[in-house]
C-alpha positions as CSV (number, residue, x, y, z in Angstrom):
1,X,80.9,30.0,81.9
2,X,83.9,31.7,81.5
3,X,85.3,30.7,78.0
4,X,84.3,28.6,75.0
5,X,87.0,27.6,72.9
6,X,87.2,24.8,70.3
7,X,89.1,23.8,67.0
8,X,89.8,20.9,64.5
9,X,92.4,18.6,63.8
10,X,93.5,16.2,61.2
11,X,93.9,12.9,62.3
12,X,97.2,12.3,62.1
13,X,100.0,11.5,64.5
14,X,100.5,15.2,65.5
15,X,96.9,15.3,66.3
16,X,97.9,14.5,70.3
17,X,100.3,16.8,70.9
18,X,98.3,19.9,69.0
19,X,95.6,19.1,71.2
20,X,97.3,18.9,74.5
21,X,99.1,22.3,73.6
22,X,95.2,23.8,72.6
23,X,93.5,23.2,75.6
24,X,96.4,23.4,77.8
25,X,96.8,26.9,76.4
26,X,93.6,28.2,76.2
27,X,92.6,26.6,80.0
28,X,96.0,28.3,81.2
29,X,95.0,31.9,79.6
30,X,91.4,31.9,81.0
31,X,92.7,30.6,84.9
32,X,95.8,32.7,84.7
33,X,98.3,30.4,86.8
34,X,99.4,26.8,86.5
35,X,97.1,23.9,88.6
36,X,96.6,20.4,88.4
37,X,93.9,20.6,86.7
38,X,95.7,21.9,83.7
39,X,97.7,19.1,83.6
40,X,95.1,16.6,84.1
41,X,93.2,18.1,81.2
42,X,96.1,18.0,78.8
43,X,96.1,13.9,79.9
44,X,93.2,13.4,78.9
45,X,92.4,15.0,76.0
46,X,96.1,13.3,74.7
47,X,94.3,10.1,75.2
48,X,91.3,10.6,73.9
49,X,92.3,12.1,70.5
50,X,94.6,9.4,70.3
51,X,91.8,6.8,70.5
52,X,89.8,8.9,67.7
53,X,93.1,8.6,65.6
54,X,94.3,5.0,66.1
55,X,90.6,4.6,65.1
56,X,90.9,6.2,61.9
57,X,88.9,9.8,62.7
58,X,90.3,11.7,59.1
59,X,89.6,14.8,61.2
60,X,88.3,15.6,64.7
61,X,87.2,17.9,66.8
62,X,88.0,19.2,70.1
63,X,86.0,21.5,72.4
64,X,86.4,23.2,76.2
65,X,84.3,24.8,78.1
66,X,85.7,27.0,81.3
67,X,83.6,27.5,84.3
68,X,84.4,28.1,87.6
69,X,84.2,24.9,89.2
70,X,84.8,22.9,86.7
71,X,86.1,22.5,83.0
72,X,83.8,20.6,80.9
73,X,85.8,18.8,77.6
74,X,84.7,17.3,74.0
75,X,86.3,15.4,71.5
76,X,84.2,14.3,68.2
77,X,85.4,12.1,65.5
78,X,84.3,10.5,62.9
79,X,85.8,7.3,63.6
80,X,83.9,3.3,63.4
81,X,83.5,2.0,66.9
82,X,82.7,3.3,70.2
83,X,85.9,3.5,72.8
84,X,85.3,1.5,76.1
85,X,87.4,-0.3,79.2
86,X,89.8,-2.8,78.0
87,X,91.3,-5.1,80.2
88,X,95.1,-4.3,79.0
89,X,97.7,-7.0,80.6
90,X,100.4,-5.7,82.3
91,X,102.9,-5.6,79.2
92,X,100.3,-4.2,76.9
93,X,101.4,-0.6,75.1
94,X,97.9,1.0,75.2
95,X,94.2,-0.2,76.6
96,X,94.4,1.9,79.2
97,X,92.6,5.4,77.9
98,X,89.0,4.9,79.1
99,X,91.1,4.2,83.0
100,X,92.8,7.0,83.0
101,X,90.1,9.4,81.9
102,X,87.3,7.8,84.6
103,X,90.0,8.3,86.8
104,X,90.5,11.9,86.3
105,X,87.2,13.0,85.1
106,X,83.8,13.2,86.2
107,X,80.9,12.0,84.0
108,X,82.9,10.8,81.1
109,X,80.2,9.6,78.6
110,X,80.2,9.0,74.7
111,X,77.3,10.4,72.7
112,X,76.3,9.3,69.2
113,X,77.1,6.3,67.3
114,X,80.2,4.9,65.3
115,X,80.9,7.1,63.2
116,X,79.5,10.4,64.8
117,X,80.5,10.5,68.0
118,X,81.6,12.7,70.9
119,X,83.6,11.6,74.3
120,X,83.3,14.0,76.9
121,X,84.0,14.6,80.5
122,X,84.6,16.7,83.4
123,X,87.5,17.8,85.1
124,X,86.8,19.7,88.4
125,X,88.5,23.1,89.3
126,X,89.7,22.2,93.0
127,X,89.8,25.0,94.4
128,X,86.6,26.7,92.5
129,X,88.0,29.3,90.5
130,X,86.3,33.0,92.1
131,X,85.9,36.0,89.4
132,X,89.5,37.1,90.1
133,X,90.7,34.0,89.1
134,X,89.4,34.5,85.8
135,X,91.1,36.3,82.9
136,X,88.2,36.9,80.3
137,X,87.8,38.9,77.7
138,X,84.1,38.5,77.2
């Protein structure tokens, strides 16, 4: 592993957008130019924090870890519930979260119970990131 990086949030409607900036940030300082990957990883931690918020998470937490082929992401909250697929109807706003992170993640799984819980997943580095790549300051 490259880099561990992780910080809290309030649970507010900024929330989202802090986040995305956070890891997009920190994954763009440790790979050192701009892939899809990034992209993809700002996605889906948007939505998942935004589930942990609409649920009611006072706080959360976010957490990303760097390795070469792949970049492993955590979001804990306190919120009641466990997320899950909806079956969101063509018009609906939202419902479509859990889709759009199997769809750009590997392993997405949630840990824990309502209440205590983390959502994480996998995004893979395509290429695989070599040690040049990196920019670490371990």
């Amino acid at each position: 592993m490259c880099r561990h990086s992780s910080r809290s949030f309030l649970g507010d409607g900024e929330a989202p957008r802090r986040s995305r900036a956070f890891v997009a940030e920190s994954a763009l300082a440790v790979i050192g130019s701009a892939r899809p990957v990034i992209d993809d990883l700002a996605l889906v931690c948007s939505e998942l924090v935004t589930n942990a918020v609409r649920a009611g998470s006072p706080t959360l937490d976010v957490a990303l870890d760097i390795h070469h082929s792949l970049i492993y992401l955590a979001v804990s909250d306190t919120a009641v519930g466990l997320p899950g697929e909806r079956v969101a109807q063509p018009a609906d706003e939202n419902g479509r979260a859990w889709l759009i992170v199997a769809a750009l993640t590997r392993n997405p799984e949630v840990r824990g119970e309502s209440g205590a819980k983390t959502v994480s997943a996998e995004l893979p580095v395509v290429p695989a990131l070599t040690e040049s790549d990196f920019h670490c300051d371990l």
